[in-house]
Biopython code that builds the backbone (N, CA, C, O; Angstrom):
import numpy as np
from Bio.PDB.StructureBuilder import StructureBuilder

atoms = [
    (1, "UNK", "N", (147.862, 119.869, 36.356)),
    (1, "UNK", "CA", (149.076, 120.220, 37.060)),
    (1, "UNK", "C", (149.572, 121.550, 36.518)),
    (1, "UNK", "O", (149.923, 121.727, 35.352)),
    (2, "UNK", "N", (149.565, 122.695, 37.715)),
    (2, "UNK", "CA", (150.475, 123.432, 37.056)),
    (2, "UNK", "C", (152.245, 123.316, 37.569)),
    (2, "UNK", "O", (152.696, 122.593, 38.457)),
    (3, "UNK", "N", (152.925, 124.184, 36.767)),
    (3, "UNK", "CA", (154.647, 124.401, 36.609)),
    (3, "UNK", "C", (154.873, 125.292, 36.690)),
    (3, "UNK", "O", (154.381, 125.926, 35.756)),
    (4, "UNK", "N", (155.824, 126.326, 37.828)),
    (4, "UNK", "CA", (156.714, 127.463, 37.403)),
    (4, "UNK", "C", (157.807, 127.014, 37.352)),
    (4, "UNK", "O", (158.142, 126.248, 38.256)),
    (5, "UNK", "N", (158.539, 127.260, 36.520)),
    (5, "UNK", "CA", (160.226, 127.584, 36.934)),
    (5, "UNK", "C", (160.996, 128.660, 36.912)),
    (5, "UNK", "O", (160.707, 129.539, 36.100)),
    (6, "UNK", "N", (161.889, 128.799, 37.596)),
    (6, "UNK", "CA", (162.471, 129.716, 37.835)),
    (6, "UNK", "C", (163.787, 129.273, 38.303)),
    (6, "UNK", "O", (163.953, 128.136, 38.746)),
    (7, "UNK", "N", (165.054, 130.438, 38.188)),
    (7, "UNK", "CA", (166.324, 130.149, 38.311)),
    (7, "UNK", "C", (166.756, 131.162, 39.007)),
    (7, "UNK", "O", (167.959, 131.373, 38.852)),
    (8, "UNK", "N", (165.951, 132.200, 40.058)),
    (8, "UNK", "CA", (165.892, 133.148, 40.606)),
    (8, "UNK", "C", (165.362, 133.368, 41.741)),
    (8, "UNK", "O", (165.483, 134.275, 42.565)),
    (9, "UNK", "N", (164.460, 131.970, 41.663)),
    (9, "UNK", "CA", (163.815, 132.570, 43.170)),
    (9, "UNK", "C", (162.481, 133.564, 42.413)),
    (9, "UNK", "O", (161.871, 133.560, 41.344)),
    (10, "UNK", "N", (162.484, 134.377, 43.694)),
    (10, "UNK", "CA", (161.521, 135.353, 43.464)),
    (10, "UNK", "C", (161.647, 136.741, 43.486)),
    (10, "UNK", "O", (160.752, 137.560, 43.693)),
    (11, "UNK", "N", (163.606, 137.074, 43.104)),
    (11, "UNK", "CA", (164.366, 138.006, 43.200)),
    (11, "UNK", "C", (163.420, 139.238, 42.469)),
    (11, "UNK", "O", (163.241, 140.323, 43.023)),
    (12, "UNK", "N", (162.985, 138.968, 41.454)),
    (12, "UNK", "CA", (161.818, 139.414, 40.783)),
    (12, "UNK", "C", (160.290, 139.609, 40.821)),
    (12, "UNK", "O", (159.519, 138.846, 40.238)),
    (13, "UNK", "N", (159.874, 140.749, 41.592)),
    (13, "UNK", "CA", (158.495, 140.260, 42.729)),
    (13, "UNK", "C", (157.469, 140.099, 42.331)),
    (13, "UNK", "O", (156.466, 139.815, 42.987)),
    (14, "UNK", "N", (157.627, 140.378, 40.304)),
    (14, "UNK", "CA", (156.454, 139.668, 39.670)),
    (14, "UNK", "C", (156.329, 138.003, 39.354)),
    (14, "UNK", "O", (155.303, 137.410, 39.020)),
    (15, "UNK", "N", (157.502, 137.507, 39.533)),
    (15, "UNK", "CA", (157.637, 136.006, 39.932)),
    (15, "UNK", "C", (156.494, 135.995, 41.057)),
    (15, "UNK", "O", (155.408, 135.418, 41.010)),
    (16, "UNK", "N", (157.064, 136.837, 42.145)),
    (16, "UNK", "CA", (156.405, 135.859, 43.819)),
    (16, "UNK", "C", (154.783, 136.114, 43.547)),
    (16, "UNK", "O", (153.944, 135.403, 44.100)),
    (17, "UNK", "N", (154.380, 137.307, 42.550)),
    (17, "UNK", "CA", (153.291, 137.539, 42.332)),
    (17, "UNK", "C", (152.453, 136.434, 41.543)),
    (17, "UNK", "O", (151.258, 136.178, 41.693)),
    (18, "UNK", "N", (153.222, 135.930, 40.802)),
    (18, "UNK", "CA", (152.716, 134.926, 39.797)),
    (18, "UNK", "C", (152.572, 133.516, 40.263)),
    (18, "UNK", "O", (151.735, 132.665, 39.963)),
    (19, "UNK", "N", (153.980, 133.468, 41.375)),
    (19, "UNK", "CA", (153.837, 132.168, 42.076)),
    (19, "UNK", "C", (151.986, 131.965, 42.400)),
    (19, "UNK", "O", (151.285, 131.092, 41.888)),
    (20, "UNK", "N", (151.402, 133.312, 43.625)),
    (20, "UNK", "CA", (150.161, 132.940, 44.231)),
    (20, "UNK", "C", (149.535, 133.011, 43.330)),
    (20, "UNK", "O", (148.486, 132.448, 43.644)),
    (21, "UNK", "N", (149.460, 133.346, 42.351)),
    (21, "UNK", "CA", (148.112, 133.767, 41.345)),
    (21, "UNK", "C", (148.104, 132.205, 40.962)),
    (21, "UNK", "O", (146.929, 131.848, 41.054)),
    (22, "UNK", "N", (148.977, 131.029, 40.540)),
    (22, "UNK", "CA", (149.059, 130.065, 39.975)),
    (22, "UNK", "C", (148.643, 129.677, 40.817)),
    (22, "UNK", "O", (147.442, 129.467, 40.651)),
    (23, "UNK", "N", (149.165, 129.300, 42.221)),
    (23, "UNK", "CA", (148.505, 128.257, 43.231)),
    (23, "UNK", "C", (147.096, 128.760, 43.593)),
    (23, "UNK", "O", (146.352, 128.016, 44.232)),
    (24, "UNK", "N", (146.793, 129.688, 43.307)),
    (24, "UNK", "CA", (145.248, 130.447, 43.177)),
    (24, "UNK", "C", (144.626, 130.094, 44.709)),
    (24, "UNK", "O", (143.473, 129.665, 44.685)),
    (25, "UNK", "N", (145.290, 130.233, 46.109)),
    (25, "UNK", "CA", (144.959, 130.106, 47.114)),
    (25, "UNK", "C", (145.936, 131.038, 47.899)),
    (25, "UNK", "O", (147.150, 131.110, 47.712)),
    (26, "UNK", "N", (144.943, 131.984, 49.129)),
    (26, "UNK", "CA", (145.540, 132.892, 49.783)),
    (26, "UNK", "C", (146.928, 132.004, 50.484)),
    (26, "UNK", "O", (147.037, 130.853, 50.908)),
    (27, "UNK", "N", (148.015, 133.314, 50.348)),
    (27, "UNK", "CA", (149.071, 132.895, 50.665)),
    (27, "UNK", "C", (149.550, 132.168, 51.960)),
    (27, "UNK", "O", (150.468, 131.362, 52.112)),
    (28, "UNK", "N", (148.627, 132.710, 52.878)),
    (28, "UNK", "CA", (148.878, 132.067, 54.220)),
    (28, "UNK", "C", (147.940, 130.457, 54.572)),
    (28, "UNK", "O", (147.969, 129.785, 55.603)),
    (29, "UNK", "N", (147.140, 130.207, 53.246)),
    (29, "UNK", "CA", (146.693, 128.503, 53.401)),
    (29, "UNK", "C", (147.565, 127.800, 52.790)),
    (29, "UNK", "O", (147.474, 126.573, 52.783)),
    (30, "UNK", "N", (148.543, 128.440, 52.183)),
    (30, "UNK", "CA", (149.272, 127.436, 50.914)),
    (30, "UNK", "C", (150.430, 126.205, 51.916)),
    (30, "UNK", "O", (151.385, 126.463, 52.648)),
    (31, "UNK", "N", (149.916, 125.101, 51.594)),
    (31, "UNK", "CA", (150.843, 124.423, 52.122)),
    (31, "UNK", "C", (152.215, 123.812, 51.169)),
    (31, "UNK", "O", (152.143, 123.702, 49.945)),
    (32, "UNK", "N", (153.040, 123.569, 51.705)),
    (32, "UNK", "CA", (154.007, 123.361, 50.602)),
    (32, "UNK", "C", (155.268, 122.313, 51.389)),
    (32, "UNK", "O", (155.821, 122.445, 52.481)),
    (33, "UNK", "N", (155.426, 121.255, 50.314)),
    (33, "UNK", "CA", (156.635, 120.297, 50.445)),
    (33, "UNK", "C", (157.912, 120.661, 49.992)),
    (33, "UNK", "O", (158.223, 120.540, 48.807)),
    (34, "UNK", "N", (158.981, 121.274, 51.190)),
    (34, "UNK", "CA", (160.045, 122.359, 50.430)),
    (34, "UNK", "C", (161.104, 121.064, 50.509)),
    (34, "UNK", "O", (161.173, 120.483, 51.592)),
    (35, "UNK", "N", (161.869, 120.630, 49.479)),
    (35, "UNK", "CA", (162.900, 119.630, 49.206)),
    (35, "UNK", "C", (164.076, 120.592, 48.281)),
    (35, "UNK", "O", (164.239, 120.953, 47.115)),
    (36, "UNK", "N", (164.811, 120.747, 49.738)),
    (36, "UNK", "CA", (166.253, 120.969, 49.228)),
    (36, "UNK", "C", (167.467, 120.084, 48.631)),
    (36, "UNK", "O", (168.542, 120.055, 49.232)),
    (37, "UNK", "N", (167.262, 119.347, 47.404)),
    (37, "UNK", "CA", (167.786, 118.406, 46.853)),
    (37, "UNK", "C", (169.328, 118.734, 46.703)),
    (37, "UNK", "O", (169.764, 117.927, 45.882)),
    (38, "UNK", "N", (169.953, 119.248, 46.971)),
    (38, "UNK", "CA", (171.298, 119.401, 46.826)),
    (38, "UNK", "C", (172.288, 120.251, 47.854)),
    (38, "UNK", "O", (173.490, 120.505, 47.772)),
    (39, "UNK", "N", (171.314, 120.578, 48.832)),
    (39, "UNK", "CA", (172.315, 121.750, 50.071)),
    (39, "UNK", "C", (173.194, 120.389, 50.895)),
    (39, "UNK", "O", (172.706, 119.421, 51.478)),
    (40, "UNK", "N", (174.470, 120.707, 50.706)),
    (40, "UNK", "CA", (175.338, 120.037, 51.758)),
    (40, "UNK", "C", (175.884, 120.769, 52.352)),
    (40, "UNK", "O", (175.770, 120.877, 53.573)),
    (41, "UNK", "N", (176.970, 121.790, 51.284)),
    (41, "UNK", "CA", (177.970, 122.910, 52.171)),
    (41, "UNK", "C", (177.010, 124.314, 52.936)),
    (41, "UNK", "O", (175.867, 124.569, 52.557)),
    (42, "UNK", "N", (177.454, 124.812, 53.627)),
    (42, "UNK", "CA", (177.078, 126.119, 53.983)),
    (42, "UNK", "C", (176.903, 127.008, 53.161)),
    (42, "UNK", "O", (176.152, 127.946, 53.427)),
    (43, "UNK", "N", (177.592, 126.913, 51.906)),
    (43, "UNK", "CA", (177.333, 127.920, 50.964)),
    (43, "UNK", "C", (176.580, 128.125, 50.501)),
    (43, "UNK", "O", (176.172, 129.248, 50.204)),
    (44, "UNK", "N", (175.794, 126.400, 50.107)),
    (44, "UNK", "CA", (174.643, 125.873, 49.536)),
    (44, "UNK", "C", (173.285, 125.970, 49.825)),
    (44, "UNK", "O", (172.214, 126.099, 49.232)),
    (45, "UNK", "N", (173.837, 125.834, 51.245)),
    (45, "UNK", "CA", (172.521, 126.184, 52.586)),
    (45, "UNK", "C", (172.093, 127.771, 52.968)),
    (45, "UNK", "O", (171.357, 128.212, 53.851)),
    (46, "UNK", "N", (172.819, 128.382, 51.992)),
    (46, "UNK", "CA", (172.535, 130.019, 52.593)),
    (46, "UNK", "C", (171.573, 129.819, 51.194)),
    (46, "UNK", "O", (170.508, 130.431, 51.280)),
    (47, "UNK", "N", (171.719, 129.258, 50.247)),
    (47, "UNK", "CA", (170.688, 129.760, 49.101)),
    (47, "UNK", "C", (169.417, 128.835, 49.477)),
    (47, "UNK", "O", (168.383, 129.152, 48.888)),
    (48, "UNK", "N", (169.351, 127.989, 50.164)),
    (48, "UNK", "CA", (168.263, 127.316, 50.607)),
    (48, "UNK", "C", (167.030, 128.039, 51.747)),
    (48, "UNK", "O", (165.805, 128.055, 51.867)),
    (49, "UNK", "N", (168.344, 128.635, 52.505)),
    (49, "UNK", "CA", (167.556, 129.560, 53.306)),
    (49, "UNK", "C", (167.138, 130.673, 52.585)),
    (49, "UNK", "O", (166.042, 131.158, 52.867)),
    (50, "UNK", "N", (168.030, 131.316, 51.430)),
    (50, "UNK", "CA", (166.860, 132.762, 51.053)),
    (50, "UNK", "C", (165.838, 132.251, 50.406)),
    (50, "UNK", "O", (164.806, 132.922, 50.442)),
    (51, "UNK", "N", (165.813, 130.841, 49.578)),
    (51, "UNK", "CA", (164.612, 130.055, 49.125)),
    (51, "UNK", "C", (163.295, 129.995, 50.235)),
    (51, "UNK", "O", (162.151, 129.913, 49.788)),
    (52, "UNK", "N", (163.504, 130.034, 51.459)),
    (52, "UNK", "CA", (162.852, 129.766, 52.261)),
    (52, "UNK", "C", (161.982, 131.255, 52.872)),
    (52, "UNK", "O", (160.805, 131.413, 53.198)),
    (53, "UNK", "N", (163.113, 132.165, 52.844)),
    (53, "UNK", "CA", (162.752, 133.500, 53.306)),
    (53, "UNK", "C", (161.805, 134.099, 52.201)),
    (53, "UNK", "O", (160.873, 134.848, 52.492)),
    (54, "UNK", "N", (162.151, 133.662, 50.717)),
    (54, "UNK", "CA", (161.282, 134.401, 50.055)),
    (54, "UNK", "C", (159.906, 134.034, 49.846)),
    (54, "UNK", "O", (159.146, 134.841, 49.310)),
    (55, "UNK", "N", (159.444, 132.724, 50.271)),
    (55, "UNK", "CA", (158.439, 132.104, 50.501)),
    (55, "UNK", "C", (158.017, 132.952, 51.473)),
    (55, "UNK", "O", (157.053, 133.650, 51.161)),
    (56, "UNK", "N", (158.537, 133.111, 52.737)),
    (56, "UNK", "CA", (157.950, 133.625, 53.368)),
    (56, "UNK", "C", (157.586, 135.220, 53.672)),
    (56, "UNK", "O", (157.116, 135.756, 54.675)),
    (57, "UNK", "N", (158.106, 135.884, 52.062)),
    (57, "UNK", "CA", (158.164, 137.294, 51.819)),
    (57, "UNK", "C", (157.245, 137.255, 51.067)),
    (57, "UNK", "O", (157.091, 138.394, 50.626)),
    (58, "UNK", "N", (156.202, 136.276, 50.468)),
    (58, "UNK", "CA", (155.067, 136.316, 49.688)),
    (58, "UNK", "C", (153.802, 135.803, 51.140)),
    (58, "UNK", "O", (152.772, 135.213, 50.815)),
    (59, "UNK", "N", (153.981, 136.009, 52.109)),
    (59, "UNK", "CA", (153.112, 135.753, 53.052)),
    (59, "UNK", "C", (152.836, 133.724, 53.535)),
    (59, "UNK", "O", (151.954, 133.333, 54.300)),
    (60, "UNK", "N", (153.606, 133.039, 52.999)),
    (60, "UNK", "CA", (153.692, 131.934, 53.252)),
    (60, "UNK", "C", (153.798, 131.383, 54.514)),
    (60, "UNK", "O", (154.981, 131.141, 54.751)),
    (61, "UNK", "N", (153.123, 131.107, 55.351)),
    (61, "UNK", "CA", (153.322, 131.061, 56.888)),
    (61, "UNK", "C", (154.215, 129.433, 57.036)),
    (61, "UNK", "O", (153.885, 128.312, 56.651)),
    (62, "UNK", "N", (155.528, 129.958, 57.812)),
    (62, "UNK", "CA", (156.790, 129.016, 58.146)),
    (62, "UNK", "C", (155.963, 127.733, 58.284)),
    (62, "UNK", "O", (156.149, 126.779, 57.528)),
    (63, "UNK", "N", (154.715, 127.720, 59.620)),
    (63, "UNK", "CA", (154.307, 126.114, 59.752)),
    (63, "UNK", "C", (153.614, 125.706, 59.154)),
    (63, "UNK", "O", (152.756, 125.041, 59.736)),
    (64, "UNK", "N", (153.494, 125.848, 57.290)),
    (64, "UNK", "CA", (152.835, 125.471, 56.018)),
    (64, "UNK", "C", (153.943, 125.202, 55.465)),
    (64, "UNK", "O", (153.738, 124.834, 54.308)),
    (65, "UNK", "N", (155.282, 125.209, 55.798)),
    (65, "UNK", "CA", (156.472, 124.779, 54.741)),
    (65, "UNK", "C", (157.139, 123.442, 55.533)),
    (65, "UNK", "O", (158.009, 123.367, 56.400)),
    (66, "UNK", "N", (156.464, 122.594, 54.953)),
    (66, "UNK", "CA", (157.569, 121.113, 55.743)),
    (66, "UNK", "C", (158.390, 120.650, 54.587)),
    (66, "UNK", "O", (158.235, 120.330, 53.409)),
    (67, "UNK", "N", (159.752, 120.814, 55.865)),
    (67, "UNK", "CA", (160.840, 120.663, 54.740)),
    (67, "UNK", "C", (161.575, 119.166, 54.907)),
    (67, "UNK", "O", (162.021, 118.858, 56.012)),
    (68, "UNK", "N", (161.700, 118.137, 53.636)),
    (68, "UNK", "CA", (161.843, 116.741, 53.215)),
    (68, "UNK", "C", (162.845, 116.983, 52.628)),
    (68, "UNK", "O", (163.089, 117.704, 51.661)),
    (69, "UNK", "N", (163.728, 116.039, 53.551)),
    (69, "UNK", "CA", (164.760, 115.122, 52.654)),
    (69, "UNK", "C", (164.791, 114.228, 52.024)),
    (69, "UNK", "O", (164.459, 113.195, 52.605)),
    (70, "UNK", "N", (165.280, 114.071, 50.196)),
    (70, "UNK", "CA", (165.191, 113.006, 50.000)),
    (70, "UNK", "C", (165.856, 111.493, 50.407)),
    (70, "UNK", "O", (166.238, 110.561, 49.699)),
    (71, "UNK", "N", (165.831, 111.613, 51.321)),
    (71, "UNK", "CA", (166.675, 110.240, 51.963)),
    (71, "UNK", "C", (165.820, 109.300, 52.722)),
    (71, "UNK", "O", (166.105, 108.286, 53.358)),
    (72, "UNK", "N", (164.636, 109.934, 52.476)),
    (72, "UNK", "CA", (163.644, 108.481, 52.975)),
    (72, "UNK", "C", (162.196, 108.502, 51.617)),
    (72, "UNK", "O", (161.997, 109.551, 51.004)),
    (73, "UNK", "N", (161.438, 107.394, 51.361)),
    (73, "UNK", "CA", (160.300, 107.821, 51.062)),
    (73, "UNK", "C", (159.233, 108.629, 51.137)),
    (73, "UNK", "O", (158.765, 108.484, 52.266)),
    (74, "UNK", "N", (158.527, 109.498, 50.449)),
    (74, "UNK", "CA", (157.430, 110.204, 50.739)),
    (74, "UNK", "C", (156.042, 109.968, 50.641)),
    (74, "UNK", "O", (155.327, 110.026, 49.640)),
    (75, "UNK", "N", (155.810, 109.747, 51.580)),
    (75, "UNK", "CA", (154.541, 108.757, 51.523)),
    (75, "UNK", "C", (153.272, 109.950, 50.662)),
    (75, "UNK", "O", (153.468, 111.157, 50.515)),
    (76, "UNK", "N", (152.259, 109.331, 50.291)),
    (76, "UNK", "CA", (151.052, 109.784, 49.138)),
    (76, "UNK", "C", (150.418, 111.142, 49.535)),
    (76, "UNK", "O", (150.127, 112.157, 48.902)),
    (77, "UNK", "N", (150.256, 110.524, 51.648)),
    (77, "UNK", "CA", (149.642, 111.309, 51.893)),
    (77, "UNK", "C", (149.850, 113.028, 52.301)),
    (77, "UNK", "O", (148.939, 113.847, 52.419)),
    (78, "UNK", "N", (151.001, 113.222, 52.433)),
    (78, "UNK", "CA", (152.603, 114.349, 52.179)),
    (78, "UNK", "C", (152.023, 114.852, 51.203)),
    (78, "UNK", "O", (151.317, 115.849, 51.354)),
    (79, "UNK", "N", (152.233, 114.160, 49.781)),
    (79, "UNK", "CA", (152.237, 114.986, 48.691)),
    (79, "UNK", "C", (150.607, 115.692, 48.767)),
    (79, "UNK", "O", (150.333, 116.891, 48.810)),
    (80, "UNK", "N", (149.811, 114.704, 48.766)),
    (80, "UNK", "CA", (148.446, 115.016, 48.469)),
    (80, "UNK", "C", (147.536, 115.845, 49.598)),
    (80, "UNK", "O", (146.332, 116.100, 49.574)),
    (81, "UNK", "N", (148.473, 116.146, 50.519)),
    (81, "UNK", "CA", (148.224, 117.476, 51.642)),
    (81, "UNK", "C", (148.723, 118.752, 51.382)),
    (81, "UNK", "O", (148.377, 119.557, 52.247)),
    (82, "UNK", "N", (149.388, 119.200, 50.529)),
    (82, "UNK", "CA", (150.235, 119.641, 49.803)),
    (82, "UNK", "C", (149.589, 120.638, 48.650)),
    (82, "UNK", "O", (148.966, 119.975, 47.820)),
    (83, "UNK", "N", (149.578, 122.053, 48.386)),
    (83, "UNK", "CA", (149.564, 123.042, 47.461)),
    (83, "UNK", "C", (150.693, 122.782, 46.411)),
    (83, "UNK", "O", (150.455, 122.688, 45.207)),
    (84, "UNK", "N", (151.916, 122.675, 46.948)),
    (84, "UNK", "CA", (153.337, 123.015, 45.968)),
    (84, "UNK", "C", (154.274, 122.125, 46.546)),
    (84, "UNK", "O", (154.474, 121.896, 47.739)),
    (85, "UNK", "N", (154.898, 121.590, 45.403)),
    (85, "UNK", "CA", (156.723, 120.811, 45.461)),
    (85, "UNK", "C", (157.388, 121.906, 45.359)),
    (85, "UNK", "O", (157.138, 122.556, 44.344)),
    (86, "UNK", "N", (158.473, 122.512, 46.364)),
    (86, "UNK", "CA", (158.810, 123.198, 46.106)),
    (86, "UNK", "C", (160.269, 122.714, 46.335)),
    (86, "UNK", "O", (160.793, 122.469, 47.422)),
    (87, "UNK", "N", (161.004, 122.595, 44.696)),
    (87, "UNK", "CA", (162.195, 122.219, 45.126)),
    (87, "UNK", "C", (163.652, 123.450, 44.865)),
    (87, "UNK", "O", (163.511, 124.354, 44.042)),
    (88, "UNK", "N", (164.786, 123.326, 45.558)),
    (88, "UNK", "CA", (165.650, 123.925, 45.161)),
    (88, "UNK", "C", (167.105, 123.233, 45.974)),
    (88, "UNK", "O", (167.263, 122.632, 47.037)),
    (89, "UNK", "N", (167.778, 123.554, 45.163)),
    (89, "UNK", "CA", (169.500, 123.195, 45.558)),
    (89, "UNK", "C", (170.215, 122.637, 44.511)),
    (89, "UNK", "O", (171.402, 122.347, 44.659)),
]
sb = StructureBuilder()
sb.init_structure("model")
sb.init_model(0)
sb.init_chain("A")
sb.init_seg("    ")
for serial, (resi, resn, name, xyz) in enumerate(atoms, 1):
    if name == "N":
        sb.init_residue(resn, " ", resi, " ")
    sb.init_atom(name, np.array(xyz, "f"), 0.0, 1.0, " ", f" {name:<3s}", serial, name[0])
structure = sb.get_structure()
């Protein structure tokens, strides 16, 4: 398993650089489980969306990002279709 963390995003574009080098697959196969664990207000939801935009400023193609709420189970086969957990909120 690998781990990044970050508290920035990818405000820093040797982050978004490091993101692909870790998932070590061209940016536009990467599939990814995006779980916004904490957006309720609008305020919250604008940082969810630049979470989302900057994914897609490292070449991440939108219909490779399915985005889960935790309010139901995630079944095995979700995760294990899946490049990256990508959580934020």
């Amino acid at each position: 398993m690998k781990l990044l963390l970050t508290s920035a995003g990818f405000e820093n574009p040797k982050v978004g650089k490091k993101f692909l080098e870790v998932v070590g697959k061209p940016a536009h196969e990467i599939k990814i489980i995006f779980i916004p664990t904490a957006a309720i207000t609008e305020g919250e939801k604008y940082y969810v969306r630049k979470c989302e935009e900057e994914l897609l400023s490292v070449d991440v193609k939108k219909q490779n990002i399915k985005v889960l709420n935790l309010d139901h189970s995630i079944s095995h086969s979700e995760v294990a279709s899946s490049d990256v957990i990508y959580v934020c909120g």
